[in-house]
N, C-alpha and C positions, 0 to 999 in steps of 0.2 A: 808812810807808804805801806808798810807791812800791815797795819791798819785797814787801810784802804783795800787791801787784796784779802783782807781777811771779814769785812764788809762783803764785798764784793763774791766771795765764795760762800756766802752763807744766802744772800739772796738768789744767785744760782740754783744751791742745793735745796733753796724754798720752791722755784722756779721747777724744778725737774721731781718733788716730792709731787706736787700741785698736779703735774701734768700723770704722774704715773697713776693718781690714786682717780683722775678724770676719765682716764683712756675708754675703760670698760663699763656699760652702763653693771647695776646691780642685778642680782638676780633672784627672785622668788621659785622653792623647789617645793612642790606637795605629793606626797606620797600616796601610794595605793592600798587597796584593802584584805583585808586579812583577817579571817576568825583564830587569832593566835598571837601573843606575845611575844614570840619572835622575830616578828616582821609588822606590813603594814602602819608603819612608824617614822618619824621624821627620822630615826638613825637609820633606816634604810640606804639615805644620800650620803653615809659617813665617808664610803671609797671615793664617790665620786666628787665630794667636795674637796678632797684630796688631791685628787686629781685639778681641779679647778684651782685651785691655790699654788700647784705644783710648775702649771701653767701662765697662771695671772695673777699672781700673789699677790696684786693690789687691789683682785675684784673683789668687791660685797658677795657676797653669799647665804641666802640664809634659808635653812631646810624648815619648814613651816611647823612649829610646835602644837599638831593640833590634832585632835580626835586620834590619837595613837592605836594601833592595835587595835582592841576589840571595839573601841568606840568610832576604829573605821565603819562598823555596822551600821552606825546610825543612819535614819532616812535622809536622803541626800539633801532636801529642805532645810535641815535641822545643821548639816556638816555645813553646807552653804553662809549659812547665818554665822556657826562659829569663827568657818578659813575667812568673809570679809569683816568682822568685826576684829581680827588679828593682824590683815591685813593692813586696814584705815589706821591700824594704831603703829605700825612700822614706818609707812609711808609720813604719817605727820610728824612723825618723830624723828625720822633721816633726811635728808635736803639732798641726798645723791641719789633719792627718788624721784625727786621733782623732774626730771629730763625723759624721766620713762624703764623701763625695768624689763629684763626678760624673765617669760616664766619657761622653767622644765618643769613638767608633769608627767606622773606613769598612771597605765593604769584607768582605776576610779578616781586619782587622780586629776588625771586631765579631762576627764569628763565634767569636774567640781568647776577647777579650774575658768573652762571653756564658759561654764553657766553661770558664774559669776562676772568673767567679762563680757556675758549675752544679758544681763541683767543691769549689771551696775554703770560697769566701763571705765575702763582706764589705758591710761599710757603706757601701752606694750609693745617693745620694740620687736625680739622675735620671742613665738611661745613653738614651744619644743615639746611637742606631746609623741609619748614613747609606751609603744603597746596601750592608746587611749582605746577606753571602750564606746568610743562617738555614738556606734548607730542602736548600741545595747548588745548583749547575747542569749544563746540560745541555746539546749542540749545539756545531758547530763556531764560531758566531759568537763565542763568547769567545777561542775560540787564532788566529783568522787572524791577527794579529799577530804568532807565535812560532813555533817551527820546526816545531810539530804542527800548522800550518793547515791542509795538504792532506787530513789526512783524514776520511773520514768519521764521521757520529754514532756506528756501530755500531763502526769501528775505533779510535777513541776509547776505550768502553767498554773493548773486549778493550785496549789498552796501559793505560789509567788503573786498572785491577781489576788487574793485576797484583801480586805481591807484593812484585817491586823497586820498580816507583814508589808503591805504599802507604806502602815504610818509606821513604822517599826524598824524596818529591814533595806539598805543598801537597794541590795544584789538584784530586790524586787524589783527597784526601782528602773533597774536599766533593765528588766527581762523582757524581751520581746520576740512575741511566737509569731512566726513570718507565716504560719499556718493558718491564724483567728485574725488579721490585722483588726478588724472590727470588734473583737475582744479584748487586742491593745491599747487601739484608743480611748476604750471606755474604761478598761479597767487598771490600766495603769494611769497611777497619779499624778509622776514628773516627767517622763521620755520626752515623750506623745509633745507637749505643753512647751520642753526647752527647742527639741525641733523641726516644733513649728506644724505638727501635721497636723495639727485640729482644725476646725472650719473657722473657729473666732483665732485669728493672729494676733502678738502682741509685737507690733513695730518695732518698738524700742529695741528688742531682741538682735535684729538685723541689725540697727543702725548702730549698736552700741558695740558688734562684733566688727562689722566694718571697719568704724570709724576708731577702733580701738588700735588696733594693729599696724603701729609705723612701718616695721620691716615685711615680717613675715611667718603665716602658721604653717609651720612644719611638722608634718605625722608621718611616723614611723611605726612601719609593722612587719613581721616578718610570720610566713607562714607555717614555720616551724614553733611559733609561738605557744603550743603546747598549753595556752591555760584557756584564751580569749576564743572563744564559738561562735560565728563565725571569726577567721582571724581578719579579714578583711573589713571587720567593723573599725578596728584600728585605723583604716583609711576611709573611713565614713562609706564603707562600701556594706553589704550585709547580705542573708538570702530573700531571694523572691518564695512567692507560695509554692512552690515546688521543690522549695530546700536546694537550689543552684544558685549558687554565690554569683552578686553581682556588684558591678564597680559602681565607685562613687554617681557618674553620670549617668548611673539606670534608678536611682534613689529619688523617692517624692521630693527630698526637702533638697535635693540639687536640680532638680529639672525645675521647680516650684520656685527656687532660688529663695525660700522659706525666712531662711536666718542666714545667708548671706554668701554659702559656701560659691555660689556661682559667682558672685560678684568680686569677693577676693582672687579667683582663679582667674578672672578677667583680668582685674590690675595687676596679674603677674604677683599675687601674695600668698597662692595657697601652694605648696608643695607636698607631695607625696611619695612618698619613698619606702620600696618594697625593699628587707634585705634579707635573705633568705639564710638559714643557719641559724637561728638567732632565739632563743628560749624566753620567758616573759622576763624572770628576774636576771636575766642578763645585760639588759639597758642599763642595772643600775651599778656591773661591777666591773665590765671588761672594758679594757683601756683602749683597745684597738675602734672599738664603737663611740668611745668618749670623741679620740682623737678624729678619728676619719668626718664622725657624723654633727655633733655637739661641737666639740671647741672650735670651730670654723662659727656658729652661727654666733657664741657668746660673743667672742674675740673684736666681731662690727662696731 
């Protein structure tokens, strides 16, 4: 008998191991960019993976070992190519990917992110983008930090449209002067192309953002966000040629429904969410934003 009950307590305890390590799908976190080795790094997500184990101790988690630090720089083509070839090699290697996966992204980030599932596509249950640079930015308030602070909006433009720092530089890449739009589309190499404002589309783009996203893409921006110009790019919102911020629904590639954002916000799958107080790198440390905003969506 004691046998029996001791049988019987170990298939249980397989029974309740099985289901706790099932509950929560996995999650992929990619980091933002930085000209500095202090930051823009997968240990950016150390608090908050902390906090996710604190809460789910039996969820996967894994902060993406990639383009750290100053190799945040790199052209966004080039970081694309590394984050899904890192990607494909987790995914085939784990089987508690197989069911689908959430991504949290900050950031440049989640702009990677977003471009790899408009490109490749995969099984994403909710993706969690947090101060995403979606629509690109603009103005000196994002470089006074870096060795381009002194200059101005317009000589910004002329160095970031260049063709060396196109193939060379990030930040180029998402720069988008709401002033020259026809100097945007020609002379930036990735924005323009992920989405969608060019006259040649590439379908796949849509169908692969769409059809990617089980649950639901959630972005987060707050106006006090103090790095991202405009901040409302963070909700795919950005300025019109007059430099007056406009919401997502006055944007080509949402009226245009370009790459798909109208059609998720149809199905009930786009959310956006303004929270006001909220500084850039504070997505990634203050608990009260984990709790309220994040661990509700992992937790599905």
């Amino acid at each position: 008998m004691n046998k029996l009950f001791l049988v019987l307590g170990t298939l249980l305890l397989s029974v309740v191991c099985i289901t706790a390590q099932s509950t929560y799908k996995p999650i992929l976190l990619m980091h933002g960019f930085a000209i500095s080795e202090d930051c823009g790094a997968n240990t950016d997500w150390d608090t908050m993976l902390q906090y996710i184990q604190k809460n789910n101790p039996n969820q996967i988690a894994i902060a993406l070992d990639v383009d750290n630090h100053l190799d945040s720089t790199k052209p966004m083509f080039t970081q694309i190519n590394d984050i899904y070839l890192l990607m494909t090699s987790i995914l085939e290697n784990n089987s508690s990917f197989a069911n689908g996966f959430h991504i949290i992204a900050h950031s440049q980030g989640a702009l990677l992110m977003r471009s790899i599932i408009e490109m490749y596509g995969f099984k994403v249950d909710q993706f969690i983008s947090l101060a995403g640079v979606h629509n690109g930015i603009y103005g000196v308030g994002f470089t006074n930090d870096y060795w381009f602070g002194n200059y101005t909006d317009e000589g910004l433009t002329d160095l970031m449209y260049t063709s060396s720092m196109q193939k060379k530089f990030s930040v180029a890449n998402w720069w988008n002067d709401p002033k020259n739009n026809d100097r945007y589309l020609k002379e930036n190499f990735f924005l323009p192309a992920l989405n969608q404002e060019l006259s040649e589309l590439t379908p796949e783009f849509k169908a692969n953002l769409v059809g990617s996203i089980g649950g639901s893409f959630n972005a987060f921006g707050s106006p006090d966000d103090g790095v991202v110009d405009p901040w409302v790019s963070e909700l795919f919102g950005y300025y019109d040629e007059n430099m007056v911020m406009i919401p997502m629904n006055q944007t080509y590639s949402y009226q245009q429904d370009s790459y798909g954002l109208k059609t998720l916000e149809t199905q009930g799958k786009l959310k956006l969410t303004q929270v006001d107080g909220v500084k850039h790198a504070d997505w990634l440390r203050r608990e009260d934003l984990f709790n309220q905003y994040i661990l509700p969506l992992i937790s599905k």
